[in-house]
N, CA and C atoms as an extended XYZ file, in Angstrom:
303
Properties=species:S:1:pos:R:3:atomname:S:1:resname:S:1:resid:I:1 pbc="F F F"
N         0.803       -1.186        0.000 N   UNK     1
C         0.000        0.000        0.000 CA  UNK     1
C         0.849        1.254        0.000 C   UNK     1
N         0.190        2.587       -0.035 N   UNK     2
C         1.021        3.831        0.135 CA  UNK     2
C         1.206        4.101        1.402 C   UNK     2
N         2.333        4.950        1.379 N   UNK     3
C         2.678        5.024        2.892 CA  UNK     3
C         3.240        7.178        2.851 C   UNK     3
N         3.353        7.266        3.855 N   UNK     4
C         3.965        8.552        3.711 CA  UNK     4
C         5.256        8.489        5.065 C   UNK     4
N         6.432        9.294        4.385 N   UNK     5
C         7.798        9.430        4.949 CA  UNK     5
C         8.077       10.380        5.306 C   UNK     5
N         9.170       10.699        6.408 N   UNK     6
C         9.432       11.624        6.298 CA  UNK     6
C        10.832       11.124        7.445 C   UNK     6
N        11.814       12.251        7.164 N   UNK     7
C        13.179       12.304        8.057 CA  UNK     7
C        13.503       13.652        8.943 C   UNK     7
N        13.600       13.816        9.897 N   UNK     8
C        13.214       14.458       10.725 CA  UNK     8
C        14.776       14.879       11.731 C   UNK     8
N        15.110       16.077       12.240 N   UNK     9
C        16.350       16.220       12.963 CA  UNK     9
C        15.729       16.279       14.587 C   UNK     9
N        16.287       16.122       15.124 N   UNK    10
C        16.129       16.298       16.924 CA  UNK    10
C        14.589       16.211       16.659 C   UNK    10
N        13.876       15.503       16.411 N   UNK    11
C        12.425       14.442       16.908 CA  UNK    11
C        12.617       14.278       18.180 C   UNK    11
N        11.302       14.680       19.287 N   UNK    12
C        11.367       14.030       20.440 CA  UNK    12
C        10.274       13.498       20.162 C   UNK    12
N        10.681       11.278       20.648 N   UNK    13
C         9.586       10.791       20.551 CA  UNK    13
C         9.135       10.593       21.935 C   UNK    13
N         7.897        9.725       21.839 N   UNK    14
C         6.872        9.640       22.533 CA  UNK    14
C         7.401        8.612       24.012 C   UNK    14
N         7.913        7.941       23.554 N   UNK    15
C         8.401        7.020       24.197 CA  UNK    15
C         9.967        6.823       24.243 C   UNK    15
N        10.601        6.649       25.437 N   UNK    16
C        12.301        6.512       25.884 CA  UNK    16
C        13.132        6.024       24.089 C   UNK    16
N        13.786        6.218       23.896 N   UNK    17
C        14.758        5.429       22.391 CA  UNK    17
C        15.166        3.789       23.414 C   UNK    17
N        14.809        3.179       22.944 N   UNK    18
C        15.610        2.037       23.124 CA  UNK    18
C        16.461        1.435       22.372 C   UNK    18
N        17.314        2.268       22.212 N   UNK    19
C        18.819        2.052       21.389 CA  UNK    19
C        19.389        0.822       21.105 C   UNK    19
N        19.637        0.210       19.861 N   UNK    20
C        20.707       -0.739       19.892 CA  UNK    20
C        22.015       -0.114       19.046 C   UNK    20
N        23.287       -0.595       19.917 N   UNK    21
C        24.466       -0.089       19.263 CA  UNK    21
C        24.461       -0.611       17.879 C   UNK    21
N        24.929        0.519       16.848 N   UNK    22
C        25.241       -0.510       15.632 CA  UNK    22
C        26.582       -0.053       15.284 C   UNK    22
N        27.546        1.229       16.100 N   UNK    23
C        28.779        1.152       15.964 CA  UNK    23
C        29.147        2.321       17.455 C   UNK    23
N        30.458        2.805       17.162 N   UNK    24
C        30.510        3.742       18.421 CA  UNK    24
C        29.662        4.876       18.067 C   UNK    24
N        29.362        5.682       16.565 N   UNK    25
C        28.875        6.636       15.935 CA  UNK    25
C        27.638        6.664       15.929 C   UNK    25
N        26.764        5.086       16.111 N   UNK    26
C        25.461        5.207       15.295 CA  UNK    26
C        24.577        4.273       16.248 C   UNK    26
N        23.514        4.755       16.824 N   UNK    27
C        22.653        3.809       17.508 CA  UNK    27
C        21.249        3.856       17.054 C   UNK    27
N        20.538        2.812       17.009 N   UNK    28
C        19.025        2.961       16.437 CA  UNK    28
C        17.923        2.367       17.153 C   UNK    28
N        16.600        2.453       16.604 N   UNK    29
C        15.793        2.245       17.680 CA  UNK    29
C        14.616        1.606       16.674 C   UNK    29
N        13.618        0.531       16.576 N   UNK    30
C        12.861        0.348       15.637 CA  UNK    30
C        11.525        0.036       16.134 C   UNK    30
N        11.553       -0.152       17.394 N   UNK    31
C        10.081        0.302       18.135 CA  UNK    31
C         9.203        1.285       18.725 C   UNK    31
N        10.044        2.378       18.454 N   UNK    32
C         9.212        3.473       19.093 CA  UNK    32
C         8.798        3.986       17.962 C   UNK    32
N         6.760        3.875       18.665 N   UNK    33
C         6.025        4.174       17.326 CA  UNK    33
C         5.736        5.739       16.749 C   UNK    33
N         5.937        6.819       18.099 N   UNK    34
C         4.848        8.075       18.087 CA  UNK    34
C         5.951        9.383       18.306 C   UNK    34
N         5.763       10.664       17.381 N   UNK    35
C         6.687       11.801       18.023 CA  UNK    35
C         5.703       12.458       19.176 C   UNK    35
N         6.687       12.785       20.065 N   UNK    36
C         5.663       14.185       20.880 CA  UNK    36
C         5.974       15.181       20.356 C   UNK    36
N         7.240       15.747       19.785 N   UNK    37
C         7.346       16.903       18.429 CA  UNK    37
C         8.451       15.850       17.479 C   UNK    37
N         8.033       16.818       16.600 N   UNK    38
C         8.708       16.450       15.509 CA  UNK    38
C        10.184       16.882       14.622 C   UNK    38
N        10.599       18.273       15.921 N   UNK    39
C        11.639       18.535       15.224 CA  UNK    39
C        11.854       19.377       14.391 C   UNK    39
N        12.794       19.396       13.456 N   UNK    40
C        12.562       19.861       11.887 CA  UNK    40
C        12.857       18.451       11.238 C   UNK    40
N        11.742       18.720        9.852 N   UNK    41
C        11.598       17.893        8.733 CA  UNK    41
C        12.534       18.679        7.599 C   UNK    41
N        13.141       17.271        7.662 N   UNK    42
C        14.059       18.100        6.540 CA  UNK    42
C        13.895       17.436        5.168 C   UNK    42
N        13.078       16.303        4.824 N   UNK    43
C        12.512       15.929        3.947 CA  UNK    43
C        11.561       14.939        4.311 C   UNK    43
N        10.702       14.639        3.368 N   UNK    44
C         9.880       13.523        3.323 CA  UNK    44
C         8.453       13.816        1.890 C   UNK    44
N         7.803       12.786        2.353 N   UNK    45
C         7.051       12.664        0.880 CA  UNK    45
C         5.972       11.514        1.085 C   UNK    45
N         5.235       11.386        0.065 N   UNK    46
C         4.094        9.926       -0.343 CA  UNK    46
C         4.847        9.257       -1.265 C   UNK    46
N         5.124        7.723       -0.936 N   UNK    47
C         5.028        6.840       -2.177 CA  UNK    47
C         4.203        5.738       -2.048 C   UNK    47
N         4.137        5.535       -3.161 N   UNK    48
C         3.287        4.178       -3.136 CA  UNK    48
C         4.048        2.759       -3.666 C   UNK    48
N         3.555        1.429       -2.754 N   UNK    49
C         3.492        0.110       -2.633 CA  UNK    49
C         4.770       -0.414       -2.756 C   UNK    49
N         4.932       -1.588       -3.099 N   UNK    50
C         6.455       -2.196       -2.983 CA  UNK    50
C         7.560       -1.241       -3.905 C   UNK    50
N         6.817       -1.154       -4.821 N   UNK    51
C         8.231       -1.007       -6.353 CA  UNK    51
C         8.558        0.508       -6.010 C   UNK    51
N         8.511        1.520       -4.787 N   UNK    52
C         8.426        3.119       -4.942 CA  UNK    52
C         9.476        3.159       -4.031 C   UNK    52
N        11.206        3.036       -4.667 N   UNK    53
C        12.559        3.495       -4.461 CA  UNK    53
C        12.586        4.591       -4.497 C   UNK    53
N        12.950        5.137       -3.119 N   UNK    54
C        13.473        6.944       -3.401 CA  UNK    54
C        14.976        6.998       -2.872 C   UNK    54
N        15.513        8.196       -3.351 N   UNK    55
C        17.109        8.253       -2.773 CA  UNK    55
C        16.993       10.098       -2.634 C   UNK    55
N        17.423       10.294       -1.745 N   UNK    56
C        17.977       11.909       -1.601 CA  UNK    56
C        19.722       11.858       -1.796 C   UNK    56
N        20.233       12.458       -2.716 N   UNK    57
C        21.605       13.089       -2.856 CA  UNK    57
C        21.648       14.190       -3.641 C   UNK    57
N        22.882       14.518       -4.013 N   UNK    58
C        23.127       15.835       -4.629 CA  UNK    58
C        22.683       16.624       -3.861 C   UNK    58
N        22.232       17.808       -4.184 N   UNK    59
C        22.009       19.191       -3.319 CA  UNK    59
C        21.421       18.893       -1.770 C   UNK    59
N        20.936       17.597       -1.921 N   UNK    60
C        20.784       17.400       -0.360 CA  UNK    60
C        21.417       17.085        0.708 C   UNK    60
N        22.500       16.657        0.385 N   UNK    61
C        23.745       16.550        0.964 CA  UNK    61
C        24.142       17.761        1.087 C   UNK    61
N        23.974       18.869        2.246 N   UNK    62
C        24.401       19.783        2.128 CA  UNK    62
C        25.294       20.239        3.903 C   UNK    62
N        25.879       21.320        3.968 N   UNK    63
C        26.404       21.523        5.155 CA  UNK    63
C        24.764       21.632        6.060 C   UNK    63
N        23.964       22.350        5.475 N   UNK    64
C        22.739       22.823        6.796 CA  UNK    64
C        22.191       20.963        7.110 C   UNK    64
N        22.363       19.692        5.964 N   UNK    65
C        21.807       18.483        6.928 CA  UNK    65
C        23.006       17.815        7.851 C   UNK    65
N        24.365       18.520        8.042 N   UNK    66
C        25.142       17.525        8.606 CA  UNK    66
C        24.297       17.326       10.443 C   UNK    66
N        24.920       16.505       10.425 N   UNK    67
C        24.646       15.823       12.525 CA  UNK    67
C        25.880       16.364       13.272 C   UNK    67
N        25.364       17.203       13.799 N   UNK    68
C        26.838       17.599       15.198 CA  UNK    68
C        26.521       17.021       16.393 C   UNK    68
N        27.195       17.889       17.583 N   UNK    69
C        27.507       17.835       18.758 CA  UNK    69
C        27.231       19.064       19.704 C   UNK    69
N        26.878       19.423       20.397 N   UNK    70
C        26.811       20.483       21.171 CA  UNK    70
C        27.967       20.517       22.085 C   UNK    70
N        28.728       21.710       22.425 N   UNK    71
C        30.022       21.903       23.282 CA  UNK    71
C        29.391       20.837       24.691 C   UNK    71
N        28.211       20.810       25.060 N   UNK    72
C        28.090       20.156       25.871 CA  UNK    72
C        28.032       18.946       25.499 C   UNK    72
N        28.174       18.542       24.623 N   UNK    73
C        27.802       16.891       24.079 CA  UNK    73
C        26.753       16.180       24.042 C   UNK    73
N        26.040       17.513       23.645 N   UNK    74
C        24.372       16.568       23.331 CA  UNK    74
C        24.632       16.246       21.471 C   UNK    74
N        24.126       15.084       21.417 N   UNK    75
C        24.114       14.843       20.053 CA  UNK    75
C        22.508       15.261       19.275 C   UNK    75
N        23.276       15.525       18.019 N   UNK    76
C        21.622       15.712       16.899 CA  UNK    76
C        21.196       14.313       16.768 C   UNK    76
N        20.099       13.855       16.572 N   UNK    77
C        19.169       13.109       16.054 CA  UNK    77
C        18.989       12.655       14.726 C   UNK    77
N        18.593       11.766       13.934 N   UNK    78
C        18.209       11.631       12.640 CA  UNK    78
C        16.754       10.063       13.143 C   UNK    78
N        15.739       11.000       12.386 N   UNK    79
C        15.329       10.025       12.740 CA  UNK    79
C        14.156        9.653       11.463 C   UNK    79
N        14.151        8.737       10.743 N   UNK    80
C        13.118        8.356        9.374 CA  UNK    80
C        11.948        7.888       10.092 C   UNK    80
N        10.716        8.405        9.857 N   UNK    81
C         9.269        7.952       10.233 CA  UNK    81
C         8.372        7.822        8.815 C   UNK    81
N         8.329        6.469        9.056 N   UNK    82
C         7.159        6.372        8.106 CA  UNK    82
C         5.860        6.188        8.961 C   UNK    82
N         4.789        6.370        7.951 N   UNK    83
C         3.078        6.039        8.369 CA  UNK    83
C         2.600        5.456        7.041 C   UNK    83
N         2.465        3.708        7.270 N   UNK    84
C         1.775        2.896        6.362 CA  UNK    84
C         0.210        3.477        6.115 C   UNK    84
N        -0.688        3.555        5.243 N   UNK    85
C        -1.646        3.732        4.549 CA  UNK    85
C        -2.671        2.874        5.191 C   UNK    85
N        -2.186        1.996        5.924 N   UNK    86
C        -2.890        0.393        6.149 CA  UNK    86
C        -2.951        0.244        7.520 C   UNK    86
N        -3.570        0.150        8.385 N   UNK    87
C        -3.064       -0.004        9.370 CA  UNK    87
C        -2.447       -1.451        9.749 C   UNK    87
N        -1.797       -1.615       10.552 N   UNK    88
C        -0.286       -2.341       10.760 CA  UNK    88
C         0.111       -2.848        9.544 C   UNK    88
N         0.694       -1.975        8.315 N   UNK    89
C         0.952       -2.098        7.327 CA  UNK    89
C         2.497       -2.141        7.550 C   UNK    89
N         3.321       -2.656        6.826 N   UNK    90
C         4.896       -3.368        7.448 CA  UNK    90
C         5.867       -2.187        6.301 C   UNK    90
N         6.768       -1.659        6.221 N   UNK    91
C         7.774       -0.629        5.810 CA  UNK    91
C         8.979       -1.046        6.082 C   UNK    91
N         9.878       -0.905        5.382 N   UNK    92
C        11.154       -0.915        5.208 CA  UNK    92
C        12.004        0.312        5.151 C   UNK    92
N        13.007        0.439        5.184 N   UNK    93
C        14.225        1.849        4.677 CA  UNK    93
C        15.448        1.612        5.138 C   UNK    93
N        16.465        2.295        3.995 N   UNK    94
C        17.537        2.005        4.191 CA  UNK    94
C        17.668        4.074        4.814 C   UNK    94
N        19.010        3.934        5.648 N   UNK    95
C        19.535        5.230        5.362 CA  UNK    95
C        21.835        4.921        5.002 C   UNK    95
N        22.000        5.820        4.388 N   UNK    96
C        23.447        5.649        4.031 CA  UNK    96
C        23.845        6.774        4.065 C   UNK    96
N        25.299        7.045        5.015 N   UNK    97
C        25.823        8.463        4.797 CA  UNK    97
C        27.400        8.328        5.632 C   UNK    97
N        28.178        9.350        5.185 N   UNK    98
C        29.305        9.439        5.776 CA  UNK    98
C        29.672        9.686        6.975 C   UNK    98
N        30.580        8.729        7.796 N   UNK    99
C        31.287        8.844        8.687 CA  UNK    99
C        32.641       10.012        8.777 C   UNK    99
N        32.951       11.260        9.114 N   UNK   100
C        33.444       12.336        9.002 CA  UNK   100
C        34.105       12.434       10.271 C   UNK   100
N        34.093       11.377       11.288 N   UNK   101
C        34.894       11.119       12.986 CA  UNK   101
C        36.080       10.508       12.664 C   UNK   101
């Protein structure tokens, strides 16, 4: 079915992150369902059903999407939310980007 996306910076969700490490740089979370804000959206969109591949590069790769650090060491966020069309409709996504540490 269609679903709608979107990728989002410093999202506070609804519920604690329950993090799994996937390196020293990068931790993720794939059960928390709900934002309490959303952040800034820095892209997203509608596609529809299995065959609807999207990729962001070129101009989107830009200095204003990199991920920092705060002098205090709070880190930025990245966080992809989809909403299936269906309810408990099942979604996939990849994300890929450079390591710069």
């Amino acid at each position: 079915g269609d679903f709608e996306w979107g990728l989002f910076v410093n999202a506070t969700l609804s519920s604690s992150f329950s993090y799994t490490s996937f390196s020293d740089n990068v931790e993720y979370d794939l059960q928390t369902t709900a934002f309490s804000t959303a952040g800034t959206r820095i892209a997203g969109g509608y596609l529809g059903g299995k065959t609807a591949p999207f990729s962001l590069g070129g101009d989107f790769i830009a200095f204003s999407n990199q991920l920092g650090q705060t002098i205090a060491g709070v880190s930025d966020t990245l966080t992809l939310g989809v909403r299936p069309g269906t309810a408990n409709g099942d979604v996939s996504g990849l994300l890929k980007w450079y390591d710069l540490t």
